[in-house]
C-alpha positions in Angstrom: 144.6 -96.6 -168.3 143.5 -97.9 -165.0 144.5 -101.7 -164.5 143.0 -103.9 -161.4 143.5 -108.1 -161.8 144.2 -110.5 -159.6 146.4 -113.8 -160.6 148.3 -116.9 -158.7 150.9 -118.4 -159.7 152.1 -122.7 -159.2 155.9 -123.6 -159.7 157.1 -127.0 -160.4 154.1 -129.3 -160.1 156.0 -133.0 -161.1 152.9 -134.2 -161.5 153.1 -138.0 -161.1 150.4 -140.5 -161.5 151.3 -143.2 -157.9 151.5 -145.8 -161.0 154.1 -143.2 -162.6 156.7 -142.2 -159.7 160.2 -143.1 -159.7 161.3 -145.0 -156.9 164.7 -143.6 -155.7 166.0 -142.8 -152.2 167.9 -140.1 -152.9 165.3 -138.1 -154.8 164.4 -134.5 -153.2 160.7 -134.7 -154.6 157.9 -135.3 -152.2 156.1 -136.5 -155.7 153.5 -138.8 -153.8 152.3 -135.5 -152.8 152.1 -134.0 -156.3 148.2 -134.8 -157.1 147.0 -133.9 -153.7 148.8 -131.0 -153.3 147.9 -129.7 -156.6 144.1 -130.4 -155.5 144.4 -128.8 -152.0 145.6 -125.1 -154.3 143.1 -125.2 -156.6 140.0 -125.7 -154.1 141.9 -122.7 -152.1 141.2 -120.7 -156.0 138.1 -121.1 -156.1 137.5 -119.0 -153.2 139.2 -116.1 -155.1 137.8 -113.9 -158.0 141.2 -114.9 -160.1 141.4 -113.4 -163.8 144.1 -116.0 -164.5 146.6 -118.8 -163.3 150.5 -118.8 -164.5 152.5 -122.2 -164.2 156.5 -121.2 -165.1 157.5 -124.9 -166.0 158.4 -128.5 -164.6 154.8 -129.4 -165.0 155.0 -133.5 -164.7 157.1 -135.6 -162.9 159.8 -136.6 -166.0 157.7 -135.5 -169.1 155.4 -139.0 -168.9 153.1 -139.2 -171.2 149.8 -140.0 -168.9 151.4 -137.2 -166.4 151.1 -134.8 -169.0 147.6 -136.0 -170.4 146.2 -136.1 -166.4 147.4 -132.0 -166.4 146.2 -131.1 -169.1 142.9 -132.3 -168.7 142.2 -130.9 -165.1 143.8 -127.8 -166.1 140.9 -127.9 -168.9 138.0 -127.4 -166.5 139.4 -124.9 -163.8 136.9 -121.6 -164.4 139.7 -118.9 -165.5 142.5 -119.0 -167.7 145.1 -121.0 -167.3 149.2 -120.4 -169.1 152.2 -122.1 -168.4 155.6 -122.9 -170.0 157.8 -126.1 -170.3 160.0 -127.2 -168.0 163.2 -129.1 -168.1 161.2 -132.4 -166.6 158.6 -131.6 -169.1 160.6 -132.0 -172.3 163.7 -134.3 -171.9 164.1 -134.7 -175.2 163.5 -132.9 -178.4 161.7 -135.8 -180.1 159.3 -138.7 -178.0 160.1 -141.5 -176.9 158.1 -144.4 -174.9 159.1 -142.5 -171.6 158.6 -138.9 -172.7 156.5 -136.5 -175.0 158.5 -134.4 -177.2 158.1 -130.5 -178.1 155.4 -130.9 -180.7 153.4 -133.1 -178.3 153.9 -130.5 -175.3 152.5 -128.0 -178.2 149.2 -130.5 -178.5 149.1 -131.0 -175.1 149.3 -127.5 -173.9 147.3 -125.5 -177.0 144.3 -124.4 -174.8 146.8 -122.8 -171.9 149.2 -120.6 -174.4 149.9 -121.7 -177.3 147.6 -120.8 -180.3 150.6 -121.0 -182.7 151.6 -125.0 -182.4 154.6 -124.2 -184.8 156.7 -122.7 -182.1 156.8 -123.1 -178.3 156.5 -120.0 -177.3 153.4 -117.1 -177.2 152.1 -114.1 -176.8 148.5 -113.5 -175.0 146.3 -110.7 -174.2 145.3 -111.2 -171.1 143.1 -108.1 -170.4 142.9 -104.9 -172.0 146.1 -103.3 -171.1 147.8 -106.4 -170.3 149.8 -109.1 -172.5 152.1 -111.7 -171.0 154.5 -113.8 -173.5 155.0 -117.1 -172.4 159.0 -117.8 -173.7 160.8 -121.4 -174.0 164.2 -121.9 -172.3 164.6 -125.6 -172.5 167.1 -126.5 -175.5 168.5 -129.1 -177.3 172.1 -130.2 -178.6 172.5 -131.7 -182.6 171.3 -134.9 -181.3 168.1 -134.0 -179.9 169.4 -134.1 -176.0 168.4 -131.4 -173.3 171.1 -128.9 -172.5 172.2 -128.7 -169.0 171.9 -125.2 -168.8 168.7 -123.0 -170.1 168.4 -120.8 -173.4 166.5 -118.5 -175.3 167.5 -119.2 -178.9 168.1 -116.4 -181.1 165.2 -116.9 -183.3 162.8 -116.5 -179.7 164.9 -113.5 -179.3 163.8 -112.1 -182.5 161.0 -112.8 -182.2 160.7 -111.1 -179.1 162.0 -107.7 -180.0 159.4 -107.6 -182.4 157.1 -108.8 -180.8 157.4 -105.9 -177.7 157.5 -103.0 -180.2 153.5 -104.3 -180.5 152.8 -104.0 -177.5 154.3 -100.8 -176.4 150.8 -99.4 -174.8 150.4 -102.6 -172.5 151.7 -104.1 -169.2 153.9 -107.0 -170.4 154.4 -109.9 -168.1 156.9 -112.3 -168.9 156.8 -116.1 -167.9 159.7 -118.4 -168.6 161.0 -121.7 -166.4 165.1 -120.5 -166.0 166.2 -117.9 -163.5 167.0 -114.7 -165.3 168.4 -112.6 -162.8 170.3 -114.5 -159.9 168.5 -115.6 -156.7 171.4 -116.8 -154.9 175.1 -114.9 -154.4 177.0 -115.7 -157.4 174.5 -118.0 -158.6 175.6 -117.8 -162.5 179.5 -118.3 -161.6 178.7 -121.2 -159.5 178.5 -124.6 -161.1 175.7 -125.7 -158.9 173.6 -122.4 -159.4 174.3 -121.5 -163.1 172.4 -124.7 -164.4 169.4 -123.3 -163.0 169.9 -120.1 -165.4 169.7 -118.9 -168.6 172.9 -119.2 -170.2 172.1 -116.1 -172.4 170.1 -114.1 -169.5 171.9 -110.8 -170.5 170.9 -111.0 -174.2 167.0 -111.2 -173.0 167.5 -108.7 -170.2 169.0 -106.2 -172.8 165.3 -106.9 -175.1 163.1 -106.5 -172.0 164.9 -103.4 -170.2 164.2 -101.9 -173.9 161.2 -102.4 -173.3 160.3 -101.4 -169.8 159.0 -104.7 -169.1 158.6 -104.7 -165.2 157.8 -108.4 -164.3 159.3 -111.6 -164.9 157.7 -115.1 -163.5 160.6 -118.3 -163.0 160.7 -121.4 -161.2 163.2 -123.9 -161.8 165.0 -123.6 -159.1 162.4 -124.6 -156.1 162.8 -121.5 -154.1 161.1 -118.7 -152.9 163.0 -115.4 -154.3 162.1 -111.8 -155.3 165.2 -110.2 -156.9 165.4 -107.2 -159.3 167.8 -106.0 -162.1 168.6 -102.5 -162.6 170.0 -102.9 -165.8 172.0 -100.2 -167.9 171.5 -96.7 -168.4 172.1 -97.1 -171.2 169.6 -99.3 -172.7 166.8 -96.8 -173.5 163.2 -97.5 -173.5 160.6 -98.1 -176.1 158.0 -96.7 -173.7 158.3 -92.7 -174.3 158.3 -90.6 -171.3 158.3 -93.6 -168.9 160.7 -93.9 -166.2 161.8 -97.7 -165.7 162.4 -98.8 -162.4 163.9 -102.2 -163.3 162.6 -105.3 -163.9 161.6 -107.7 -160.7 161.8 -111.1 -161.0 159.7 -113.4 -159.0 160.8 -117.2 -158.7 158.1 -119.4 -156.9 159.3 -122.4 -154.8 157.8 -125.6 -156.2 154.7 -127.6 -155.0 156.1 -130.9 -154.2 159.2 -129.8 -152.4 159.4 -127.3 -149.0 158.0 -125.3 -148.1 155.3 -126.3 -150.8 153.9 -122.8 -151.5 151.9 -120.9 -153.9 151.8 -117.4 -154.9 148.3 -115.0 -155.2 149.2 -111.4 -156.5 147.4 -108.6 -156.8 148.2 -106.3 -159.5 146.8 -102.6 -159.6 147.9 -99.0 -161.6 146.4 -95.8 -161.6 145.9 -93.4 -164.5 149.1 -92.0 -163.5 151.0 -95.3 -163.8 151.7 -95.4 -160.7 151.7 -99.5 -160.0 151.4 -101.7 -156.8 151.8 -105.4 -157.1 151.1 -107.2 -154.0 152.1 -110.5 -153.3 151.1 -113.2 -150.4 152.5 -116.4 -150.3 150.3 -119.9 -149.3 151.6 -123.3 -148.0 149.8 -126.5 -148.7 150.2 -127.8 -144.8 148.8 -131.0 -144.9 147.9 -133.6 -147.2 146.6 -137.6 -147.1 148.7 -139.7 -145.4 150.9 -136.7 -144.2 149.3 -134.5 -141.7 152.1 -132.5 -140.7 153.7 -131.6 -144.4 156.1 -128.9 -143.6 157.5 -130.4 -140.9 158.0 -133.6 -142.5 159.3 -132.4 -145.6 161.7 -130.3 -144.2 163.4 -133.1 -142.4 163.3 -135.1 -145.8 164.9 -132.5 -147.4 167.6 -132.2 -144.4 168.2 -136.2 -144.4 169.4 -135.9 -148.3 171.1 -132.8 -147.5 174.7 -134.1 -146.8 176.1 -134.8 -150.3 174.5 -131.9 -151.8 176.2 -129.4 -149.2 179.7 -131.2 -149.0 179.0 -130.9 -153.1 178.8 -127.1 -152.6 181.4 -126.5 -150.0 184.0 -128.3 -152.1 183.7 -126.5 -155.0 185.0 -123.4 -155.8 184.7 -120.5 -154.9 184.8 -122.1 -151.3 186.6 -124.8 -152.5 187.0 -126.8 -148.8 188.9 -129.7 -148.7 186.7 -133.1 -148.2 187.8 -133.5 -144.7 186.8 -130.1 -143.9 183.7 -130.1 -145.9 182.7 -133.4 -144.4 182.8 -131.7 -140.4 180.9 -128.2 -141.7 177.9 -130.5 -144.2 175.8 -131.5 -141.2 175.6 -128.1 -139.6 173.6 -126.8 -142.9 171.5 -129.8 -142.9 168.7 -127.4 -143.1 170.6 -124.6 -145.5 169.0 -125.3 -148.4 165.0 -126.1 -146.7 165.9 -122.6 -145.3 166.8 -120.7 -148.7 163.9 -122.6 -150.3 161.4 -121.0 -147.8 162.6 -118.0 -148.2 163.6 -115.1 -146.2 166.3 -116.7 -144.6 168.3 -116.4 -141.7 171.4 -117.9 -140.5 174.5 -117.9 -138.2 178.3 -119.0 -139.9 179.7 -118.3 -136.6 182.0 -121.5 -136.5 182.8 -121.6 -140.4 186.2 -120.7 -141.3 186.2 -116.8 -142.6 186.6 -116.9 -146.1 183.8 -119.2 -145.6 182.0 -116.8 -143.7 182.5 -114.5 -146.1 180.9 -116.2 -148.4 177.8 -117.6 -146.9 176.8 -114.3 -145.0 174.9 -113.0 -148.1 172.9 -115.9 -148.8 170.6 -114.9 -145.6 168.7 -111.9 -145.6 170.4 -110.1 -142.8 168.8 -107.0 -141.1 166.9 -105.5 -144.4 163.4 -103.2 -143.2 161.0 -106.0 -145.0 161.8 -109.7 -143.3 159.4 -111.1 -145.6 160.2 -109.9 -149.2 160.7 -112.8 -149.9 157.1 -114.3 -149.6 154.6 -111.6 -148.5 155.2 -107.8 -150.1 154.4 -104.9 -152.1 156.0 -104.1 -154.9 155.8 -100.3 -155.9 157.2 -98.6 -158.9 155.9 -95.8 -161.8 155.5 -96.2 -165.4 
């Protein structure tokens, strides 16, 4: 079969009414910008013959009621199909509160974008002949109805799952879920700054989708703009007979209200051969009321909060730099983290100690032929 769609994806909205938004200096969330932003994207769609829109998680600000209801609704009169998947801002905790929906309100809430089955929070869609995508849930609770710090796919989604995929076996599956799955930073799931951005149980899934030659994942979560792939085992097997699995591709999208503010278009085509070709291009919302120069100005409010967070990181292990020493090298990666969040990045350790060096080298992208895999590629594989 012959497939030919085109999609677009939006990360980490935080939607957030002006009435709504937390007031806190430290925050990294250019949330004033949320509604705006969020307009500015979706006027850009109209101009393009989309067959559907995917939003991998953090939908509202901190899972506000009205934040919630205001998405909802606009998503309700956009002209194509829209899914998405919770987040952990969306659902803080299991049960409501005055603050904060809970997961059987996120079901209401969210029915016409996923969920036809309000008895579980997660789906499966056809999308187009040829094409499902399953929408998964990674934000879980402890005994007392309190979000874990870390994601999870709980072993009656996985279940669910594996059954689920041996339906589908003639079909392109997309998956959608908020966590990373494969890592999108060096070490990312040893590191106790990056693993809380994971799934605590990635391997588990990975094991279910390599099964079944599912090629595509969609994250966000962690604000940055990443295209990684896993390999996995050779000795996993495959559902689909006679195909040859090239690995699954996993393609995090940086998140709307924090730099570099982008969105994702892709265009997805396969022959009658299989052959596939997934092409992606990358937007940036540049400007918005009352901040005519967004990229610039964001980036330097994400570099004045970066101090704590990158004598945080160079203090802990594996670098594990003393405070004194971590308090000379924070200000020289005042824009590290801006940079790994645009994607593609480059950088020079030269004047870091070199275990140091060591360590941060691979976190920029180096001399590789394709400078912007990152945000602007195609993606090529059979089967």
């Amino acid at each position: 079969m012959s497939l030919n769609f085109r999609f677009a994806i939006i990360s980490d909205l935080h939607i957030a009414l002006p009435r709504t938004i937390w007031d806190s200096r430290d925050r990294f969330h250019l949330v004033e910008v949320s509604i705006p932003a969020l307009e500015i994207v979706l006027t850009a769609l109209q101009t393009l013959d989309l067959d559907f829109l995917l939003l991998p998680g953090d939908l509202t600000q901190h899972g506000e009621p009205e934040n919630h209801a205001w998405l909802a609704d606009r998503l309700a009169q956009l002209p194509y199909p829209v899914y998405l998947v919770p987040g952990n801002h969306d659902l803080v905790e299991q049960q409501s509160t005055p603050q904060s929906i809970g997961v059987e309100d996120f079901l209401t809430y969210y029915r016409p974008f996923g969920y036809t089955d309000t008895s579980q929070p997660y789906y499966v869609r056809r999308l187009l002949p040829g094409v499902t995508l399953i929408g998964l849930n990674s934000i879980a609770f402890d005994a007392a109805g309190q979000q874990l710090n870390r994601g999870r796919i709980d072993a009656v989604q996985l279940t669910w799952l594996a059954k689920t995929l041996a339906t589908v076996t003639e079909d392109v599956v997309l998956v959608m879920v908020h966590h990373n799955v494969i890592e999108h930073l060096p070490g990312q799931s040893q590191h106790g700054m990056g693993q809380r951005y994971m799934l605590e149980n990635a391997s588990a899934l990975l094991t279910i989708l390599h099964r079944a030659a599912v090629p595509l994942i969609f994250t966000g979560h962690l604000h940055v703009q990443d295209i990684a792939q896993h390999q996995g085992s050779q000795h996993q097997g495959s559902q689909h007979q006679g195909s040859q699995h090239q690995g699954i591709y996993e393609i995090t999208t940086g998140s709307l209200v924090s730099y570099p503010h982008p969105y994702r278009v892709l265009h997805f085509e396969q022959d009658g051969d299989g052959r596939t070709q997934l092409t992606v291009e990358t937007e940036r919302v540049s400007a918005v009321p009352g901040w005519d120069d967004l990229q610039h100005l964001s980036r330097e409010w994400m570099g004045d909060r970066s101090f704590q967070f990158m004598h945080r990181f160079l203090t802990l292990p594996p670098l594990s730099l003393s405070s004194a020493e971590a308090t000379r090298l924070a200000p020289s990666l005042r824009y590290f983290w801006a940079d790994i969040a645009s994607g593609d990045p480059q950088f020079d350790f030269s004047q870091f100690p070199p275990h140091a060096r060591q360590y941060l080298t691979p976190f920029g992208r180096g001399d590789r032929a394709d400078p912007t895999f990152d945000n602007n590629t195609v993606l090529v594989w059979n089967g």
